[in-house]
C-alpha positions as a Markdown table, in Angstrom:
| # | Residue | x | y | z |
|---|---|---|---|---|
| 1 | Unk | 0.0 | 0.0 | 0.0 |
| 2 | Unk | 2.7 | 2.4 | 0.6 |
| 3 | Unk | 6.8 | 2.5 | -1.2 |
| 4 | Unk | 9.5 | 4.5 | 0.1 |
| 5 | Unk | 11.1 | 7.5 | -2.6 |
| 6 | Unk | 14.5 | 8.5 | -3.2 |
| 7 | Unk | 13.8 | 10.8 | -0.6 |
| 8 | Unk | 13.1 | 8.4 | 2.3 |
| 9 | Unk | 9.4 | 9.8 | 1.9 |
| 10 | Unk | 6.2 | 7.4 | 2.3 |
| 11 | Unk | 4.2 | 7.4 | -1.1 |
| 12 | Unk | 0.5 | 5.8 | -1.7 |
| 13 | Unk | 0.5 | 2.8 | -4.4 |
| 14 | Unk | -1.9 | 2.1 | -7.0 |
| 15 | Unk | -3.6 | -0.2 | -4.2 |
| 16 | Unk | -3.8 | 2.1 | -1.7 |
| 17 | Unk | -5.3 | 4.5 | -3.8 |
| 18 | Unk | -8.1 | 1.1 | -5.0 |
| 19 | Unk | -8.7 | 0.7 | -1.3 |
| 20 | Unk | -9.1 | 4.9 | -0.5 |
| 21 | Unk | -11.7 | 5.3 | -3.3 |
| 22 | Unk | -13.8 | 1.7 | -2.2 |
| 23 | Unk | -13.8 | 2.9 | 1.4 |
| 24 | Unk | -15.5 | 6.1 | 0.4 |
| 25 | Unk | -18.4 | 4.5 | -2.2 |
| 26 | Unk | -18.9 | 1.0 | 0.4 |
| 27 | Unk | -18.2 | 2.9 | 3.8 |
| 28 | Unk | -17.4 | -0.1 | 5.8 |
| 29 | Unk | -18.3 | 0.1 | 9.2 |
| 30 | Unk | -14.2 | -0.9 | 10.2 |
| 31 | Unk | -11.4 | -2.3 | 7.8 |
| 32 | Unk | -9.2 | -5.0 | 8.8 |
| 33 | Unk | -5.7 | -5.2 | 7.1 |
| 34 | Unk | -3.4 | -7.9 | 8.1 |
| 35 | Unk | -0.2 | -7.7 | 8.2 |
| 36 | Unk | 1.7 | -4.4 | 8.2 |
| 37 | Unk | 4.3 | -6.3 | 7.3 |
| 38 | Unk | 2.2 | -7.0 | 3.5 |
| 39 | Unk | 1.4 | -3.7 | 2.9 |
| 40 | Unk | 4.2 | -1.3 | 4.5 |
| 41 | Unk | 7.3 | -1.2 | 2.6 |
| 42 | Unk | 8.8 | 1.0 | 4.6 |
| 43 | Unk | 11.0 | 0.6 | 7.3 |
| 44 | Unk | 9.8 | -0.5 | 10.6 |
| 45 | Unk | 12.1 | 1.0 | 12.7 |
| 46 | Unk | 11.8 | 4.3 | 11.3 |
| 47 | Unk | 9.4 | 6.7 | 13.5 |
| 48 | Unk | 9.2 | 9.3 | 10.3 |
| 49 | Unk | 8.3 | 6.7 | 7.9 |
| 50 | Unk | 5.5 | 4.6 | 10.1 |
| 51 | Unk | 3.9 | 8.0 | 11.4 |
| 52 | Unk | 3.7 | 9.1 | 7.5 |
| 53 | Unk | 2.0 | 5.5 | 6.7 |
| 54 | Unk | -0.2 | 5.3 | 9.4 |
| 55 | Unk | -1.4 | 9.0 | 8.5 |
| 56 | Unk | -2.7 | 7.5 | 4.8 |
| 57 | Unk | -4.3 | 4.8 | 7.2 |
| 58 | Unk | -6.6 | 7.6 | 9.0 |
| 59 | Unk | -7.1 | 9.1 | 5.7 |
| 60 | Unk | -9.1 | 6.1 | 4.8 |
| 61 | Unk | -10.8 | 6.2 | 7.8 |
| 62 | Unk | -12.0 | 9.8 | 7.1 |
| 63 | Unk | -13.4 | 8.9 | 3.9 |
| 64 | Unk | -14.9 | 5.6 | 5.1 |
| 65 | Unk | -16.4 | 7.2 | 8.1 |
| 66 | Unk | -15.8 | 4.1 | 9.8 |
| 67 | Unk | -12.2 | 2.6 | 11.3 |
| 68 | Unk | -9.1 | 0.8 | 10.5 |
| 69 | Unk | -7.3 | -2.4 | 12.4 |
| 70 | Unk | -4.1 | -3.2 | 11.5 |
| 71 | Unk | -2.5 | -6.5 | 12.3 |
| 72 | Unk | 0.8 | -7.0 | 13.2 |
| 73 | Unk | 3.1 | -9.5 | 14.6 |
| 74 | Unk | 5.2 | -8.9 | 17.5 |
| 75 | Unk | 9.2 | -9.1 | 17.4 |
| 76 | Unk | 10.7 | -11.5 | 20.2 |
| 77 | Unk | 11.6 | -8.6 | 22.4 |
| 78 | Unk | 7.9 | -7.5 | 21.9 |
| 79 | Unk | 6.7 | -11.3 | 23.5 |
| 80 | Unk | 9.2 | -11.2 | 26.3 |
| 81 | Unk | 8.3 | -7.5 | 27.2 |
| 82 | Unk | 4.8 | -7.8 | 27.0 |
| 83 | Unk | 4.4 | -4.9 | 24.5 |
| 84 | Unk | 3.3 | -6.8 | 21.6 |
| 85 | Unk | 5.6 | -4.2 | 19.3 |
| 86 | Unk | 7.9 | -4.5 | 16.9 |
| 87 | Unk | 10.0 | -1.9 | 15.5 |
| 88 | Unk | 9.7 | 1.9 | 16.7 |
| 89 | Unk | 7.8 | 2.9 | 19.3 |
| 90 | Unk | 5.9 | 5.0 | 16.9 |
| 91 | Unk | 3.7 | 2.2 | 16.0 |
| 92 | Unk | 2.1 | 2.6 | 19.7 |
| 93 | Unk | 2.0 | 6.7 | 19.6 |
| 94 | Unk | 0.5 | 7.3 | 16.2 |
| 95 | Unk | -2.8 | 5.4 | 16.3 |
| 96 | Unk | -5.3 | 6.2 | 18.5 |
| 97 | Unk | -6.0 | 2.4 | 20.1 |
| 98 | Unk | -3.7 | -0.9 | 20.6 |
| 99 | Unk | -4.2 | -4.2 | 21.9 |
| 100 | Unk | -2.0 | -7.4 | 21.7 |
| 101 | Unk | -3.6 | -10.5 | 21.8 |
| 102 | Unk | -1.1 | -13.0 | 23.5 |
| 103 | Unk | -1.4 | -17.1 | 24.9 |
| 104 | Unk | -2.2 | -17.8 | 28.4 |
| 105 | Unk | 1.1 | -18.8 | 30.6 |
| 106 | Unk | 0.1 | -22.2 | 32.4 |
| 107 | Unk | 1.4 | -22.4 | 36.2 |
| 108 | Unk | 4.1 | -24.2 | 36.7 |
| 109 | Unk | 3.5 | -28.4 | 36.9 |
| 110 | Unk | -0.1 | -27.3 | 34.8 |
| 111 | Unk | -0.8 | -28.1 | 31.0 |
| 112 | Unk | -1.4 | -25.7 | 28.5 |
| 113 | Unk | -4.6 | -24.6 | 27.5 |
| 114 | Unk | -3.6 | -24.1 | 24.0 |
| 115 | Unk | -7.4 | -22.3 | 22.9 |
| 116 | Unk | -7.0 | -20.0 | 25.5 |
| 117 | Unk | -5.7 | -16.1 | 24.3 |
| 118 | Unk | -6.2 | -13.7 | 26.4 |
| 119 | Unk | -6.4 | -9.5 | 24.8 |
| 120 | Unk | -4.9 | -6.9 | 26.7 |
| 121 | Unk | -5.4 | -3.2 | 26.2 |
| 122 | Unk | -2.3 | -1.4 | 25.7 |
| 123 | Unk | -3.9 | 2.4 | 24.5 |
| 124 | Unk | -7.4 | 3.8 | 24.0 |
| 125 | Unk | -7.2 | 7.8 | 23.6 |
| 126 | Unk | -10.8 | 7.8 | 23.2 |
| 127 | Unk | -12.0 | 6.1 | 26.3 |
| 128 | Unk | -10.3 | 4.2 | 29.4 |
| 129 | Unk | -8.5 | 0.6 | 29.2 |
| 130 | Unk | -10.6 | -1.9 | 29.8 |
| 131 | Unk | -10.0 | -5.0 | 31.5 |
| 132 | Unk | -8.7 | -8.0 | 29.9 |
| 133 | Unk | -10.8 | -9.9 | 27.5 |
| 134 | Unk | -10.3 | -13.8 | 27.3 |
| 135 | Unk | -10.8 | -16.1 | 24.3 |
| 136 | Unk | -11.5 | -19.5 | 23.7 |
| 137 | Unk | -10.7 | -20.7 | 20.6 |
| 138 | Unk | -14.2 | -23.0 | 19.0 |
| 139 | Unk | -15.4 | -23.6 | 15.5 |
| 140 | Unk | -12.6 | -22.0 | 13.9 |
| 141 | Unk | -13.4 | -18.7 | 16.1 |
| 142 | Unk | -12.0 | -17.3 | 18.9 |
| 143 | Unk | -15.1 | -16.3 | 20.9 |
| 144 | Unk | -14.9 | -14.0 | 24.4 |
| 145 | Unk | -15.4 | -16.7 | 27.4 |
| 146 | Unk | -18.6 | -14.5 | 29.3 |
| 147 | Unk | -17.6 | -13.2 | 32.6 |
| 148 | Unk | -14.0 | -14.7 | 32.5 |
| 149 | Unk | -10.3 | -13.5 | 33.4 |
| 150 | Unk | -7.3 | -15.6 | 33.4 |
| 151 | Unk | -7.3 | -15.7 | 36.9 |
| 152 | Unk | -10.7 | -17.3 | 37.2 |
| 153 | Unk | -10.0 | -19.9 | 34.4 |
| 154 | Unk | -6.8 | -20.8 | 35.9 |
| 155 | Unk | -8.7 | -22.1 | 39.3 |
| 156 | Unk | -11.2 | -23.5 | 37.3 |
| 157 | Unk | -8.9 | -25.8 | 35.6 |
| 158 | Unk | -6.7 | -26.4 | 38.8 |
| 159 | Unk | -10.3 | -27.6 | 40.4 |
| 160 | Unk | -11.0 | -30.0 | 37.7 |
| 161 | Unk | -7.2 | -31.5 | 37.4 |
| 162 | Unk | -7.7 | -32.2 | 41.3 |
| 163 | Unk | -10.9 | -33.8 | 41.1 |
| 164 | Unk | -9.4 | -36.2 | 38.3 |
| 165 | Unk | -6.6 | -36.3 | 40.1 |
| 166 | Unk | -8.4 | -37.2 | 43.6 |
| 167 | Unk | -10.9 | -39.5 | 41.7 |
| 168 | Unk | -8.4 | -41.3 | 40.5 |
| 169 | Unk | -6.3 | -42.6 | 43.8 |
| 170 | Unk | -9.6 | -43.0 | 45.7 |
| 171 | Unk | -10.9 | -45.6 | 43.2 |
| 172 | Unk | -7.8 | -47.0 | 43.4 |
| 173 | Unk | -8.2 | -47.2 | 47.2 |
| 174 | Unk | -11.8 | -48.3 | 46.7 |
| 175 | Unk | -12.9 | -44.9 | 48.2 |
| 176 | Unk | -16.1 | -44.5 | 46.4 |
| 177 | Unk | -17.8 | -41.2 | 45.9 |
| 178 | Unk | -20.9 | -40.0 | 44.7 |
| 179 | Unk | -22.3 | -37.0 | 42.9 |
| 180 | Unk | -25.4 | -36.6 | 45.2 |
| 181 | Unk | -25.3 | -34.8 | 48.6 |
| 182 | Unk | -24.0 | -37.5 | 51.0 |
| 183 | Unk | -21.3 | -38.4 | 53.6 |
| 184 | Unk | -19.9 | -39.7 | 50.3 |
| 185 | Unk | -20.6 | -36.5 | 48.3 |
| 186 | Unk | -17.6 | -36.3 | 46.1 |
| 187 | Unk | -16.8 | -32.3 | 46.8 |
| 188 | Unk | -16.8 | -32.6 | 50.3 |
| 189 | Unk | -14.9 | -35.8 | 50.1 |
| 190 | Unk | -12.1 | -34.2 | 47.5 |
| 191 | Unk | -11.8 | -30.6 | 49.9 |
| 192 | Unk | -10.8 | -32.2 | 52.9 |
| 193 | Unk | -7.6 | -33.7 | 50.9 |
| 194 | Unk | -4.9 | -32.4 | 51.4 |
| 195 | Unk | -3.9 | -31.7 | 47.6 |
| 196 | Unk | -7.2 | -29.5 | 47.8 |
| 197 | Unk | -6.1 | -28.0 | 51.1 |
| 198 | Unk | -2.9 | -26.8 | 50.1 |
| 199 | Unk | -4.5 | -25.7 | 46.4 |
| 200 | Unk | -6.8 | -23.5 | 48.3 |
| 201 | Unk | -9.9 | -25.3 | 46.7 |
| 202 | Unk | -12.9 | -25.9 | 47.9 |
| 203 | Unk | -16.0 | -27.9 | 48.3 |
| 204 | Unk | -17.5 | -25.1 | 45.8 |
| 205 | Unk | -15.0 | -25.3 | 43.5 |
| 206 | Unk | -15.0 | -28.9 | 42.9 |
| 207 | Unk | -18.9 | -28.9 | 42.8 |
| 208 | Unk | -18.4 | -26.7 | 39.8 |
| 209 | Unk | -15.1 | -28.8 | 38.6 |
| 210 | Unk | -17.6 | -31.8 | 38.6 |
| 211 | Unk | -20.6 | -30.2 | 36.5 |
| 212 | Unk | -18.0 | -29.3 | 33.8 |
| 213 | Unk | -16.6 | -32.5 | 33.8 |
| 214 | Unk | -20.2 | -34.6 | 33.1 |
| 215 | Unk | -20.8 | -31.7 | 30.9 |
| 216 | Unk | -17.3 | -32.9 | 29.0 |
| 217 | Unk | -17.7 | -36.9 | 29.1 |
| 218 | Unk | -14.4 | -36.9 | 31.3 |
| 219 | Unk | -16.5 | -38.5 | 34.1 |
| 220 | Unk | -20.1 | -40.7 | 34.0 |
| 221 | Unk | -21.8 | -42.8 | 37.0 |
| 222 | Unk | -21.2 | -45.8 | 37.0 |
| 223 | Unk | -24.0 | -48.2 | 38.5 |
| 224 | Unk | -22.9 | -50.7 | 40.6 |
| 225 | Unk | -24.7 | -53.0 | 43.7 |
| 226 | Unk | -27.9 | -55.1 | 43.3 |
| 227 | Unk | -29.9 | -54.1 | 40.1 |
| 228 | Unk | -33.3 | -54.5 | 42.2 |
| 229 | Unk | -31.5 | -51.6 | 44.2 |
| 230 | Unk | -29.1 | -50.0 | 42.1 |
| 231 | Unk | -26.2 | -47.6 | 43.7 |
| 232 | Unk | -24.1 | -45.1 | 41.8 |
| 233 | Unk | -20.6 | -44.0 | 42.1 |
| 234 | Unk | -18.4 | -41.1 | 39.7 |
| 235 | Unk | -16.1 | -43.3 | 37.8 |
| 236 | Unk | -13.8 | -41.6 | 34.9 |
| 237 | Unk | -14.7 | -42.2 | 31.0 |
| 238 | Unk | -12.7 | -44.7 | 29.4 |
């Protein structure tokens, strides 16, 4: 969309100049271009050259009525610094909004939940940062997860990894437990353990843990006893 002159000045293309005039007969409601690194030929690093380009950008934007996202991908330093930048600065201080949409961190000894992303606000001159926003990748969409943060889902799934975890050495000890409210209820059971003591989980939590788990097919009842008086017990799914 945009060269570099003799002169080290930004100048439109034939493309840009396509996209300028179909913005102004279709005005989209917002235009997504991906990457910068397609359609700037400039040089990154260059705080003259990326404030001249992103000032064409706005000039669609004018004429769409409407506004612009550009994707771009992060340099290393930008994953390990958080920043989600790559090149000058300027990429950050010329637009008017950024955000860097990033994979979740597991705690340490945990798996990675590799549908997770999480978007953090890094600038919004036309209203205040909001919170995080977390995403779960489904159907070839990633779609928010309501009433989320990363915090939240990371207890979630500590909860659940206990309860399999728990359900597991108690059948092996022939501990049975049940999903029903009794002295064999299995929350109850699984929060006086001490790997849900010192994980901070409770009876709640692992009430929750187990409704997502049935939900999943990761756990069933399994009916056991005397079928004229059939009993019930949480196994896991084979």
């Amino acid at each position: 969309m945009a060269t570099v002159n003799r002169n080290g000045k930004i100048e439109p293309t034939a493309i840009y100049r396509q996209i300028l005039e179909a913005a102004g007969d279709i005005k989209p409601i917002q235009i997504v271009i991906a990457s910068s690194a397609n359609v700037f030929a400039g040089n990154e690093i260059d705080r003259s050259q990326v404030q001249q380009f992103v000032g064409l950008l706005t000039s669609i934007t004018i004429v769409a009525n409407g506004s612009l996202v550009l994707c771009s991908h992060p340099s290393l330093s930008g994953i390990s610094s958080g920043t989600g930048l790559s090149g000058t600065t300027q990429w950050h201080n010329a637009v008017r909004a950024r955000f860097f949409m990033k994979g979740v961190k597991p705690e340490e000894g945990e798996q990675p939940d590799t549908d997770l992303r999480e978007i953090e606000f890094k600038k919004n001159q036309y209203g205040k940062i909001s919170d995080s926003i977390v995403l779960r990748y489904q159907a070839g969409m990633y779609l928010p997860v309501p009433g989320a943060s990363i915090d939240k889902l990371a207890r979630e799934a500590k909860a659940e990894e206990i309860f399999i975890e728990l359900l597991r050495r108690l059948t092996a000890e022939n501990r049975y437990v049940g999903y029903k409210n009794s002295p064999v209820y299995a929350p109850a059971v699984f929060a006086r353990e001490d790997e849900a003591k010192k994980a901070g989980i409770t009876s709640a939590d692992f009430a929750e843990a187990m409704r997502r788990l049935f939900a999943a097919n990761k756990i069933w009842n399994e009916q056991y006893g005397r079928p004229s008086r059939p009993s019930y017990r949480i196994t896991l799914k084979t």
